[in-house]
C-alpha positions in Angstrom: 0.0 0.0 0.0 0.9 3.8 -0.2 1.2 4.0 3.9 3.7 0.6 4.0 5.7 2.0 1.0 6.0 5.5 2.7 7.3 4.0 5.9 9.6 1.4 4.2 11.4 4.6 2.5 11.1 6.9 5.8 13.1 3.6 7.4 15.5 3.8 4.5 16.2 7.3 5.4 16.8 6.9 9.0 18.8 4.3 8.6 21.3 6.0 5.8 21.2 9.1 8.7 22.2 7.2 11.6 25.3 5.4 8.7 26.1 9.1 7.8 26.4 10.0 11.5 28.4 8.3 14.6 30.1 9.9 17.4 33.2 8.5 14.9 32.7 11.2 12.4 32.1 14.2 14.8 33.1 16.7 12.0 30.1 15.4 9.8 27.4 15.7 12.8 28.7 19.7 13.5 28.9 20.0 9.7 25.5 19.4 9.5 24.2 21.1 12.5 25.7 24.0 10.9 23.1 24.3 8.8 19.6 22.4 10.7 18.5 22.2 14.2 18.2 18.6 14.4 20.2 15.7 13.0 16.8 14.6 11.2 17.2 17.9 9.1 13.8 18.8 9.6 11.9 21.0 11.8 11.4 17.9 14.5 14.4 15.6 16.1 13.7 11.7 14.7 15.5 8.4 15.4 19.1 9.7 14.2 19.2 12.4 17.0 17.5 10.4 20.2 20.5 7.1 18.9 23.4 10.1 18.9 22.3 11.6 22.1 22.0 8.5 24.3 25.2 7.0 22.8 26.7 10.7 24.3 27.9 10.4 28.2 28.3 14.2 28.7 28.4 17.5 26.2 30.2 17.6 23.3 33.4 19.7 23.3 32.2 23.4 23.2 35.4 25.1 21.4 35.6 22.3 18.4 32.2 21.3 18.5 29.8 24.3 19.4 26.8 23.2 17.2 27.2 19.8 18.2 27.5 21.2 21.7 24.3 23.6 21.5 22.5 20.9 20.1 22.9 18.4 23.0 22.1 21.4 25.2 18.6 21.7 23.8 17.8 18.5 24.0 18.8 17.7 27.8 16.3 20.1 28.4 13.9 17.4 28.0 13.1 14.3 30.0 14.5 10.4 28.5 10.4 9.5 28.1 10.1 12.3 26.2 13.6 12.2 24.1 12.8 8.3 23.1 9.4 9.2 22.2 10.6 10.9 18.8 11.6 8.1 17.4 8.1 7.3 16.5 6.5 10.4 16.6 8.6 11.6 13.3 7.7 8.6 11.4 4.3 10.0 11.7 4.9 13.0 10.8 6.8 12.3 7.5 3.7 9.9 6.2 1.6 12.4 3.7 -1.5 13.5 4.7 -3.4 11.7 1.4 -1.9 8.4 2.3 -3.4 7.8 6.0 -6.6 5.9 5.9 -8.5 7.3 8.0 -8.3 10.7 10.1 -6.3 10.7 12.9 -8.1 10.7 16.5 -8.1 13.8 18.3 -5.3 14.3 21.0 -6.5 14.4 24.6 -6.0 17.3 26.7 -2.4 17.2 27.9 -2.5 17.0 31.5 -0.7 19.6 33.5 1.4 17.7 35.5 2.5 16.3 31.7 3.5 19.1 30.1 5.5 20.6 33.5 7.3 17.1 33.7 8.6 18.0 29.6 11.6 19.6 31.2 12.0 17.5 34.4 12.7 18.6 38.0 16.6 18.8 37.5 16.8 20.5 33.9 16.8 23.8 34.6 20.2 24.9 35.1 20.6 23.0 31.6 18.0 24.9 30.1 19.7 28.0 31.2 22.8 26.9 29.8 21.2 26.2 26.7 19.7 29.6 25.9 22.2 31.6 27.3 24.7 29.2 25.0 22.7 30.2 21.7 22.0 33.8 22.8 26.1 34.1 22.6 25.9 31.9 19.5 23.7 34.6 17.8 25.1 37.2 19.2 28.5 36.8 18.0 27.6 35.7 14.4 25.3 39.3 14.1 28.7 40.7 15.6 31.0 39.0 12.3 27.9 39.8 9.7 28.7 43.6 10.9 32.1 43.9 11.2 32.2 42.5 7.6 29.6 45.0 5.8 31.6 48.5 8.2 33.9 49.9 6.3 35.5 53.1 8.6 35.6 56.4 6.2 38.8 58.0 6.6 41.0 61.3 5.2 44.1 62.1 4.9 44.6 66.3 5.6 48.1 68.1 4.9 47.8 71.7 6.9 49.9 74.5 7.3 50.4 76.0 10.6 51.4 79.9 10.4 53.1 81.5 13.2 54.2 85.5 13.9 57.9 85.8 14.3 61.2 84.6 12.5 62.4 84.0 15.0 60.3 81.3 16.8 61.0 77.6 17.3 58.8 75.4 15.0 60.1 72.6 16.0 59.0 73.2 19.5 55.7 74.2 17.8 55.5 70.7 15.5 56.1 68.7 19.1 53.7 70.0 20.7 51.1 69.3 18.0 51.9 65.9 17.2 51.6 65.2 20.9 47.7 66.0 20.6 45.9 62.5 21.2 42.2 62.0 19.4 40.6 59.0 19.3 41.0 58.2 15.3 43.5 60.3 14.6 47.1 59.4 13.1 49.5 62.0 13.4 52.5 61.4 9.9 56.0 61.0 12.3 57.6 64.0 9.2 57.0 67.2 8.8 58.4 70.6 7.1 59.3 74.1 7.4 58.6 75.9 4.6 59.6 80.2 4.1 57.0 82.5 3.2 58.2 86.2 3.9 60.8 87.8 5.4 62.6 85.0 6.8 59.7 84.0 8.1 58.8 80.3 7.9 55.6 78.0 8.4 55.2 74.4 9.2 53.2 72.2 7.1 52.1 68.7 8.9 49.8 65.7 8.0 47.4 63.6 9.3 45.0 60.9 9.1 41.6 60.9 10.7 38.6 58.6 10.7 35.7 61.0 9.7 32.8 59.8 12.3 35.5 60.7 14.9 37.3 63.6 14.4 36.4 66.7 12.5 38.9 69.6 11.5 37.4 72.2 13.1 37.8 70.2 16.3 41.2 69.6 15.2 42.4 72.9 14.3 40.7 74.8 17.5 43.2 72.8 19.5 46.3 74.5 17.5 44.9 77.7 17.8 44.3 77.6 20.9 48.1 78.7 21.6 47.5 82.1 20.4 50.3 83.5 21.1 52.3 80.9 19.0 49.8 80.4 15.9 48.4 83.1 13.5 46.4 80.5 11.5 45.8 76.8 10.1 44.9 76.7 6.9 44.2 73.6 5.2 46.7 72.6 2.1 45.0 69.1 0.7 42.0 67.2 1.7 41.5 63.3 0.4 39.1 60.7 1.0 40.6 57.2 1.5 
């Protein structure tokens, strides 16, 4: 019949699963749980994950197996009646709904005391573990998604700083202002003194900044702050990176 030939292949499947994995090709099992929840690849755990998890004595290695690890998690959450009890329950599930004979009965109302005893008297400091395990999961792969997609705007400035007198010591002046510290800004180690009139020189330094954090006005307010050193800053080049 249609049913018998449905559960002879659903068999055939569960049986090729539980070849595919064994606690002797761990890298297969976290390969695959990569990817699904369960080891039955579907939406519910079947024979496949209720063999691997009672063959298991404790949790898999977290740092080389953390899907494999997150996995068992979950399912200690739940009580051994419960865990063996999806070995037939999937079977059910994967026969189509054209080739049953007849409509299922309805369920009775599960009992209270039933549905509290899911989890067990002793699983909840595993059931802790287990969400706060795949809130740190999620969390770290939204963390890599962003990293990969920010890309930090930065410019590269060359700025002359004009001073008063002949006589005065730019390289005193150059110190001080490659001593300033911003966050996201890169001071260039070199800079020069170049004449303008009558003997008197300027210096012309460069920088890089990242543009969310630092901004030239902030920037050149700080030189010109020493007023009695700097006449003016005046902004040579200005290119995006």
């Amino acid at each position: 019949s249609t049913q018998s030939t449905w559960g002879k292949r659903f068999q055939q499947k569960i049986g090729l699963q539980m070849a595919a994995f064994s606690l002797n090709n761990i890298p297969a099992i976290e390969a695959h749980l990569a990817n699904h929840q369960f080891l039955s690849g579907g939406a519910f755990p079947n024979a496949t994950d209720v063999s691997i998890f009672f063959e298991l004595k404790q949790a898999p290695e977290k740092s080389s197996s953390p899907n494999f690890h997150f996995w068992y998690l979950f399912l200690s959450q739940f009580t051994p009646p419960v865990i063996k009890s999806w070995s037939g329950a999937a079977q059910q599930q994967a026969q189509p709904a054209q080739a049953q004979a007849a409509p299922a009965p309805a369920p009775a109302a599960a009992k209270k005391d039933d549905v509290d005893d899911l989890f067990g008297d002793d699983d909840d400091e595993a059931a802790a573990e287990a969400a706060k395990a795949l809130a740190e999961k999620k969390k770290k792969e939204a963390e890599a998604k962003k990293k990969e997609k920010v890309v930090i705007a930065k410019s590269v400035i060359i700025f002359d700083v004009k001073v008063y007198e002949e006589d005065q010591d730019l390289d005193a002046l150059a110190a001080k202002i490659l001593a300033l510290e911003i966050d996201g800004l890169l001071w260039k180690t070199e800079y020069k003194k170049i004449p303008v009139a009558y003997n008197i020189k300027k210096l012309q330094i460069g920088c890089t900044i990242e543009d969310d954090k630092v901004s030239t006005d902030d920037l050149f307010e700080k030189i010109t702050a020493w007023e009695d050193e700097v006449q003016s800053v005046d902004i040579v080049t200005f290119q995006k990176v």
